[in-house]
N, C-alpha and C positions, 0 to 999 in steps of 0.2 A: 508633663509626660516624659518619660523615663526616655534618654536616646541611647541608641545601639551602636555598639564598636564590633564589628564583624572582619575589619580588615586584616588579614595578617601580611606578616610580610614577606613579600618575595615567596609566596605558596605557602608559607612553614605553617604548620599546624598550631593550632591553639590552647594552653593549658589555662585554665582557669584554676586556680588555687585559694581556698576563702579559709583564711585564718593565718596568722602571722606569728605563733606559736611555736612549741621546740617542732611540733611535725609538721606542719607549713615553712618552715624557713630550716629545716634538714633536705625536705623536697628540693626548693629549689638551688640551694647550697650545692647538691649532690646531681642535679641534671644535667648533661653536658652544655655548656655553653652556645648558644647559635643554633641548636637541632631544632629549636620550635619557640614559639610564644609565647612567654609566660604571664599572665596577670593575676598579680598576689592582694587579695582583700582584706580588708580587716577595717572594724570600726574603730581603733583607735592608730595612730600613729609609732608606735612602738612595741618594741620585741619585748614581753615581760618576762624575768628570771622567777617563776612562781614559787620553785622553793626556800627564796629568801623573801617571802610576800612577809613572814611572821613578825620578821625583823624588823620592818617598817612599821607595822603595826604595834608592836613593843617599843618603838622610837630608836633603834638601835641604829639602822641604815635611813637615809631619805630617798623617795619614790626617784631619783635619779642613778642612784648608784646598782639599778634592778633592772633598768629598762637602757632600750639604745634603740635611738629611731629607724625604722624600717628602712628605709630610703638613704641610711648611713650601710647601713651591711651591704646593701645590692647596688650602693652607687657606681660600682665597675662594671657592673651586667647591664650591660645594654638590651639584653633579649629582656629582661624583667621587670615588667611595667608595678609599679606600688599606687594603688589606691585606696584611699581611706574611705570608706561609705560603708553602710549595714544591707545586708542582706536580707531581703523579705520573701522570696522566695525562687526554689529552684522545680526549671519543670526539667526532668530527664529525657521526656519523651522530641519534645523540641531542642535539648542540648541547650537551655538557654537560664540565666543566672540573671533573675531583678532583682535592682539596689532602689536606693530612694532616688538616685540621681544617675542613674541609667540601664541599660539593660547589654549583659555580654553573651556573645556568642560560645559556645568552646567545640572541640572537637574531644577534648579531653579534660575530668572532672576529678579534683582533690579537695574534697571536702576535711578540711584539719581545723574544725570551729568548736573542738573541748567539750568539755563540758562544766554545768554548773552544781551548784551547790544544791543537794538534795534532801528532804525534808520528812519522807517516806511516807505521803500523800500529806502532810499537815504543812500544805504552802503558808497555810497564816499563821505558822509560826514566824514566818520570815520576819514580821513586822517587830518583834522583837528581843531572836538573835540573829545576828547578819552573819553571814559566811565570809568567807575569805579566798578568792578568788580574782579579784584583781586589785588592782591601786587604790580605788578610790574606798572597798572596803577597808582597807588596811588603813587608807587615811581615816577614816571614819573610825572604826576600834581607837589608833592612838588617840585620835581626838574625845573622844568619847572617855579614856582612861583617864589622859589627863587630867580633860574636864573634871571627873568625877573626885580625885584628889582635890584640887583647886576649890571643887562647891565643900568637899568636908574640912577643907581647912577654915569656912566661913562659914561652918552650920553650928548650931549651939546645941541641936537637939541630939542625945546619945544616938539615939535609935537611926536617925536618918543617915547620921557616919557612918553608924557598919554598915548599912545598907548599899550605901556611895563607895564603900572600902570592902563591899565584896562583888569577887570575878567568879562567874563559871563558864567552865570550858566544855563542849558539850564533843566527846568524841576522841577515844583512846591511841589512834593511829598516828604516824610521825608528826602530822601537822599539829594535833593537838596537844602530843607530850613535846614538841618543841615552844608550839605558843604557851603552856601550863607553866614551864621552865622560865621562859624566859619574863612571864609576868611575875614569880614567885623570885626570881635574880631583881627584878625592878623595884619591888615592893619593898625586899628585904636588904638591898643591897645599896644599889642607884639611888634611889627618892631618898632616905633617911634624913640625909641633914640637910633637904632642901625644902621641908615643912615646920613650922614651931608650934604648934596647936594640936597635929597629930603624929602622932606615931608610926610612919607607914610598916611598920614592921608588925603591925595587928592587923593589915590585911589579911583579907582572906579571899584563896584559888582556890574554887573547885577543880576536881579534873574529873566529869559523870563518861563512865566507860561501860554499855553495855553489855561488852564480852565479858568471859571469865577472868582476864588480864589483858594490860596495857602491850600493844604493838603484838597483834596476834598473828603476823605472817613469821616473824620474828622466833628464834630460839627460847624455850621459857627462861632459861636463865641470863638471858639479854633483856626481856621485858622485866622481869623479878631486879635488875637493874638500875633501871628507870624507871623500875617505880620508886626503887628506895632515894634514887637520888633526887626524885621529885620532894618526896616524905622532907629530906634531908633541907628542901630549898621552901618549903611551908604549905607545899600545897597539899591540901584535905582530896588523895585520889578513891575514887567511888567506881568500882569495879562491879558485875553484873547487875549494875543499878539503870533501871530503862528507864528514860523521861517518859510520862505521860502523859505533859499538858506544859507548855510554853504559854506566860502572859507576860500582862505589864511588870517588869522587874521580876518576878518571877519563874521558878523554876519547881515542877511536882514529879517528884519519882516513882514509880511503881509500887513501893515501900509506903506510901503517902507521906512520905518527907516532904517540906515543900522550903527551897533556899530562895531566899528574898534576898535581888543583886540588882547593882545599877547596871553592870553589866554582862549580858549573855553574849557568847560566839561560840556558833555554829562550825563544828569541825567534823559534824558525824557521815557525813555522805554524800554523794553527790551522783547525777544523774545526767543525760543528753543534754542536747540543746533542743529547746524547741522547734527546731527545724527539721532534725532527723523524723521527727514523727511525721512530719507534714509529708514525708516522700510516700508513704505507704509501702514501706516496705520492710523484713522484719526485723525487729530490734529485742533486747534482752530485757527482763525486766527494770533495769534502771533506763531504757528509753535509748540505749547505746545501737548503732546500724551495725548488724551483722554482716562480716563479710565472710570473701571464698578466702581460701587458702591463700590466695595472691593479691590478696584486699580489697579484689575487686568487687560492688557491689552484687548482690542478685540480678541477673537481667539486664545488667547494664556494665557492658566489658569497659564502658569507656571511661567509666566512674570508678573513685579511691575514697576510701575510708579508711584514714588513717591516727593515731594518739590517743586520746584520750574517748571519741566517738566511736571508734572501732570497739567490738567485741569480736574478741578470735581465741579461738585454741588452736595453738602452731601445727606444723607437722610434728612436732613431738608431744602433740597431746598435751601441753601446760597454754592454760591460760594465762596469755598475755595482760599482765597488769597495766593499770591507769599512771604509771608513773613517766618522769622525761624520759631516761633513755630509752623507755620503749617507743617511745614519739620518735627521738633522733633516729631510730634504727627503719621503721615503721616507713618513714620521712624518706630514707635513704635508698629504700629497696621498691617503693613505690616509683620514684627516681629511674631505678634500673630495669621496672619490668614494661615503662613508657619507652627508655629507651631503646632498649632491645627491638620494641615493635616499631619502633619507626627506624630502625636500622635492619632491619629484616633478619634480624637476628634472635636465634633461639631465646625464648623466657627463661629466665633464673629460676629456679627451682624454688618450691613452698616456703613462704616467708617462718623462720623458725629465730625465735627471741633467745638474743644472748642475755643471762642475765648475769651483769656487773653486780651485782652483790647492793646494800641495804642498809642504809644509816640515818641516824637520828639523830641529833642534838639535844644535851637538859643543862642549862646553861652552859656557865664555866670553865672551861677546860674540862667537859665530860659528856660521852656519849657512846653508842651504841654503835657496833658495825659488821655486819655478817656478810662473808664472800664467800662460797659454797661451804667447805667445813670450819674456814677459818674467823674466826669470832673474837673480836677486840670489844674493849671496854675503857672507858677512863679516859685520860692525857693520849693515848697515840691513835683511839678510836675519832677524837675530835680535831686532833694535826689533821687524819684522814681526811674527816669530814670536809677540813677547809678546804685541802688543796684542790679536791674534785670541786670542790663550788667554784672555787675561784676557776677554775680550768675550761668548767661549763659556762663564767660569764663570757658574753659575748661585749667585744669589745675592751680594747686595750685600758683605756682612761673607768672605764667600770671596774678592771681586777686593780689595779691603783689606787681607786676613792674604797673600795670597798678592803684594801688589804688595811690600809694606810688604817678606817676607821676601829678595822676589829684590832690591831695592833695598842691602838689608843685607849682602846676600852676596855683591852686586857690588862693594859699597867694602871688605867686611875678608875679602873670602876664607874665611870662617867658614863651617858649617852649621850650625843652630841644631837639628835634631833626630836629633841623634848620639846617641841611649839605643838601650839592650836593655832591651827591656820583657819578650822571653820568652826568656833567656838557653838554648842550646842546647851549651853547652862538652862535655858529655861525650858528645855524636855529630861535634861536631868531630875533636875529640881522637883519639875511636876510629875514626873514616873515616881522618884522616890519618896515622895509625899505619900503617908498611912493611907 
């Protein structure tokens, strides 16, 4: 039976925070110290850096140089309790949040729990391309890639190597024209003289893009780009091509094309969490909680929805994208409009999204970067690219492993975290068996 934490201290009032994300951990970052109680949830132990998930998945980075433990960032905040346990449900009407392993009270609700990989009603595809959304997907894909080198450097049969030596990538937006890249840099670049039986340089990357072109929030001649530099790094990009049927290995287009791959990953969409729905209350077609102008739920002044869950169109009329800094900002102003009420002080005015501008990586030394008129490409769009990564990791000893690694891998072409750590050969094998 679940027990309850209702005490707060010395009067202060109670936030409950569930997710540990860029907009859960901007919240508390950004609250003033000592005004109230904080308890920040999450089912895993660490703060993940999602938009270097790709990297680890390509073997480029390892799942530590991405993440930093919850309870390392807040260890000075005394007001900010970190507990790990999952959340199964929230009731609004009683202010009250059950875990598997207790139940909290709050006075005040920030729901910042993301969202997941979305499938657009074809869940059983899931089973066989996975998305890419936290660690252990990403462990899963590298292992899975490796693997599938590893089983065709010991297959004899023509057919079952290209099968094992082809990727599709399902989904044309940043995450997928950077994972496209950087498996088309692995393939042709990285792996070569580290097989004697195959040629990894006949692999073959899909990149399936349902839109008319690749990165379509993007200027055409930033997506026309990348694509050529995809073209240029071997991957086969497939443009107003719709999947219509995910199975075992593989892949059927609209076209009735149908690519036979060991491996598929899922880049094309994503939707709520399963939880937003459970509140009944209204949400946008991908399952995301609407909120007011000040993010705060329908009906409920005392509840936040904020990153990745939120659906909002600002005071200036633009919708708020699913990306970090709209989380960090989201995080930050959610922050001020608690504050302000428990200091008896006037609300901040309609939460309205700055946007920092819009960048992509396709391996090498090149990429995409748009900040309102101003539009980079090549060698200073990819400096760019680093320096905001690096800027946004959290954590000293993270911008170090993580500067240290891409510097290494700039001069020798190497990756430095090429293990299978959970070796998966005999669902390979059997998937790609005729």
């Amino acid at each position: 039976m679940p027990t309850s934490l209702t005490d707060p201290t010395a009067g202060r009032k109670r936030i409950v925070v569930i997710g540990a994300g860029f907009g859960g951990v901007s919240f508390c970052q950004s609250f003033p110290e000592g005004l109230a109680d904080i308890t920040l949830v999450d089912r895993n132990n660490y703060h993940l850096f999602q938009p270097l998930l790709y990297q680890v998945a390509t073997a480029d980075l390892s799942p530590a140089d991405i993440a930093e433990p919850i309870r390392t960032i807040f260890d000075r905040r005394r007001d900010v309790t970190v507990l790990m346990d999952e959340v199964t449900d929230i009731n609004l009407r009683n202010r009250q949040v059950t875990m598997r392993r207790q139940t909290l009270d709050y006075d005040y609700l920030v729901l910042a729990f993301g969202a997941r990989t979305g499938y657009f009603g074809n869940n059983d595809w899931a089973r066989y391309a996975g998305g890419l959304k936290g660690i252990d997907d990403a462990l899963n894909i590298r292992n899975r890639v490796l693997t599938a080198f590893e089983e065709a450097e010991n297959c004899p049969d023509p057919e079952q190597v290209r099968r094992l030596m082809t990727f599709v990538v399902v989904g044309g937006g940043p995450t997928g024209v950077e994972l496209a890249g950087a498996l088309g840099e692995l393939t042709r670049r990285v792996l070569r003289r580290d097989f004697k039986n195959i040629d990894t340089s006949q692999a073959r990357v899909f990149l399936i893009q349902g839109a008319p072109r690749l990165l379509p929030p993007y200027h055409e001649a930033l997506s026309e780009y990348a694509r050529q530099k995809l073209v240029s790094l071997g991957v086969d990009v497939r443009v107003s091509a719709r999947v219509t049927r995910v199975g075992p290995q593989q892949v059927e287009l609209a076209n009735g094309k149908i690519i036979e791959a060991a491996n598929i990953i899922w880049c094309a969409g994503v939707e709520g969490h399963p939880l937003a729905r459970k509140l009944g209350l209204p949400t946008d077609h991908a399952g995301r909680l609407k909120v007011e102008a000040n993010l705060r739920l329908s009906g409920h002044p005392e509840a936040f929805a904020i990153g990745d869950i939120a659906a909002l169109t600002d005071a200036k009329g633009r919708e708020v994208p699913g990306v970090a800094p709209a989380a960090l900002q989201m995080g930050a102003y959610a922050a001020k409009v608690i504050a302000a009420e428990l200091r008896g002080r006037p609300a901040p005015p309609p939460f309205v999204y700055f946007d920092k501008g819009s960048m992509a990586t396709i391996g090498r030394a090149a990429a995409v970067l748009e900040v309102g008129k101003l539009r980079l490409t090549g060698f200073f769009a990819w400096a760019g690219w680093l320096i905001v990564h690096l800027a946004m990791l959290v954590g000293f000893n993270n911008k170090i492993s993580v500067l240290t690694e891409w510097i290494f891998r700039y001069i020798t072409y190497r990756q430095g975290a090429r293990i299978i750590t959970t070796p998966r050969t005999d669902e390979l094998v059997r998937d790609a068996a005729p």
